[in-house]
N, C-alpha and C positions, 0 to 999 in steps of 0.2 A: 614474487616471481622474478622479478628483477636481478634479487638478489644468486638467486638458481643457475640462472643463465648467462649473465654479466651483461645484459643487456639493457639499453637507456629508454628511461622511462619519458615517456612523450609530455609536452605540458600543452596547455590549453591557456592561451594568456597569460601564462605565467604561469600557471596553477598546474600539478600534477594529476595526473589521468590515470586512469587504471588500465591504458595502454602501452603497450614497449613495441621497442622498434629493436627486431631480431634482420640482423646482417648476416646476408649468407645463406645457404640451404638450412631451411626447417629440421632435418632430420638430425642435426648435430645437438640441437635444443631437446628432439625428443624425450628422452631420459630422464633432462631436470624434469620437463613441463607435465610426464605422467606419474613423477613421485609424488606430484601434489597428492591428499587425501582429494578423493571424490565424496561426494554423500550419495549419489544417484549416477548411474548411468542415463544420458540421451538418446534417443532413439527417434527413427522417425517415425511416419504414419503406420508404416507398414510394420512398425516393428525390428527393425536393422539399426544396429548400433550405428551410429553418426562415428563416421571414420575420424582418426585422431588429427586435429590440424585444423577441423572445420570449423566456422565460427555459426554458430546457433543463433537466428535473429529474434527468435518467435517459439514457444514454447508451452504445453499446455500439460499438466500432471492427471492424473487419476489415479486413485487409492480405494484400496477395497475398505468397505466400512468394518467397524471393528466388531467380533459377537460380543466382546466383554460388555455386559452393561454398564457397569461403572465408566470403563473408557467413553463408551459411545454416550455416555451421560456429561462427562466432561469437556468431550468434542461440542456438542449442543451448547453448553455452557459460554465456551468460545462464542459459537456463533449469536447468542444472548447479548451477551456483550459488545458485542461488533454491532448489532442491533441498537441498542440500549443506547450506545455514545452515539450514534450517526443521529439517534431521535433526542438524543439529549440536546446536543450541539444544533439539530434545526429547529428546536424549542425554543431555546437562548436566539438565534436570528432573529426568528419570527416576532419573539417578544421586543429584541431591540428596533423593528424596525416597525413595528408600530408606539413604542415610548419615542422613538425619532420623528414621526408624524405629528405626534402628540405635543412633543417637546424638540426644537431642532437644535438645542443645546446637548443633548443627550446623546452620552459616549458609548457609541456599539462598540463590543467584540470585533475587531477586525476579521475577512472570513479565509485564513490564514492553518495550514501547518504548525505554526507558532503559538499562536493567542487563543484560538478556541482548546488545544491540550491543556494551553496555560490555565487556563480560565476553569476548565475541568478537574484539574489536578487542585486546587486553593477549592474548591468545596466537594470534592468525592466521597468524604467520609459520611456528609448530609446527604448528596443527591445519591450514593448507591455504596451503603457501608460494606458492599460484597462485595466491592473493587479488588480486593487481592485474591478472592479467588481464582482470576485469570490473567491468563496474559498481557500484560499491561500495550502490548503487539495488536489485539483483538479491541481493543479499546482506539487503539491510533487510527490501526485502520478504517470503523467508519468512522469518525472524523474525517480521517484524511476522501472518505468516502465521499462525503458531506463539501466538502471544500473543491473538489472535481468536480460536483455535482452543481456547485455556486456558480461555478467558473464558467460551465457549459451554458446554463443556462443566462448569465450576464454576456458571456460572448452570441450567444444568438439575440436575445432581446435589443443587442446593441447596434448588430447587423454585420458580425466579427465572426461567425459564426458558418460556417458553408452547409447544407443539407436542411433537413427542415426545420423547423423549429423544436426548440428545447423546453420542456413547460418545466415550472419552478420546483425543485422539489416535494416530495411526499415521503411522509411519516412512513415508514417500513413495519409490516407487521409480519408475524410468527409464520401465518400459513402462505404469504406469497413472497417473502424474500429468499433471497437463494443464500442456501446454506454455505458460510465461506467465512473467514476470519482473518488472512493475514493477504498485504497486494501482495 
């Protein structure tokens, strides 16, 4: 975008942001800033395209489900797998933190973005040899599901927490989890 407009890209401690600082009236920028490709239009509640310029803080999709069966078999798939690794990933806790009870030598999985993927990815062929039939996206996010869910409930048990309390997670099954695949 940067580059479109000639405008200077903001930094955050030193680090670059995916912010610019545009100098002057907006409407000299328009042109670059709507050649972008879109994927989707925005709109609001009502249905009114979000005029150009606005910034969107908050966001919510719906999509009509597919007739194809095949598709709508594939979608399901997705959400199997989002399933599968969020119950995978609170498997592997549960079992480290009682070999931790048992043993206080004993090296848990940190409950981390990083290490439970990691930890997933060095034996998927064993725990779920259907790993490539989806989106390895569908797979992150419950973990990354999993690891929100750690966090909430360590920031309330802690007292870090504001509202009420947060009970420790649970296993997600087929008929009461909400179908969804990617944050």
């Amino acid at each position: 975008m940067s580059e479109l407009t000639g405008c200077k890209v903001l930094l955050d401690e030193g680090k670059p942001t995916r912010k610019v600082s545009l100098t002057g009236d907006f409407e000299q920028y328009r042109d670059a800033l709507e050649s972008v490709s879109v994927l989707f239009q925005l709109c609001d509640d009502t249905g009114e395209k979000v005029p150009t310029g606005w910034t969107v803080t908050g966001a919510s999709f719906e999509v009509e489900w597919p007739k194809d069966p095949q598709v709508a078999s594939g979608i399901r798939s997705h959400f199997g797998a989002r399933r599968f690794a969020f119950n995978w990933a609170l498997t592997k806790v549960k079992s480290d933190m009682e070999a931790k009870k048992e043993n206080s030598d004993h090296k848990s999985t940190p409950w981390t973005l990083e290490a439970l993927p990691k930890q997933s990815n060095q034996g998927k062929n064993g725990i779920a040899p259907w790993w490539g039939d989806n989106s390895k996206e569908a797979y992150a996010s419950g973990i990354a599901d999993l690891v929100q869910a750690l966090s909430n409930w360590s920031s309330s048990k802690h007292g870090k927490r504001k509202g009420r309390n947060v009970g420790f997670p649970q296993f997600k099954s087929k008929r009461k989890d909400v179908g969804r695949c990617f944050r």
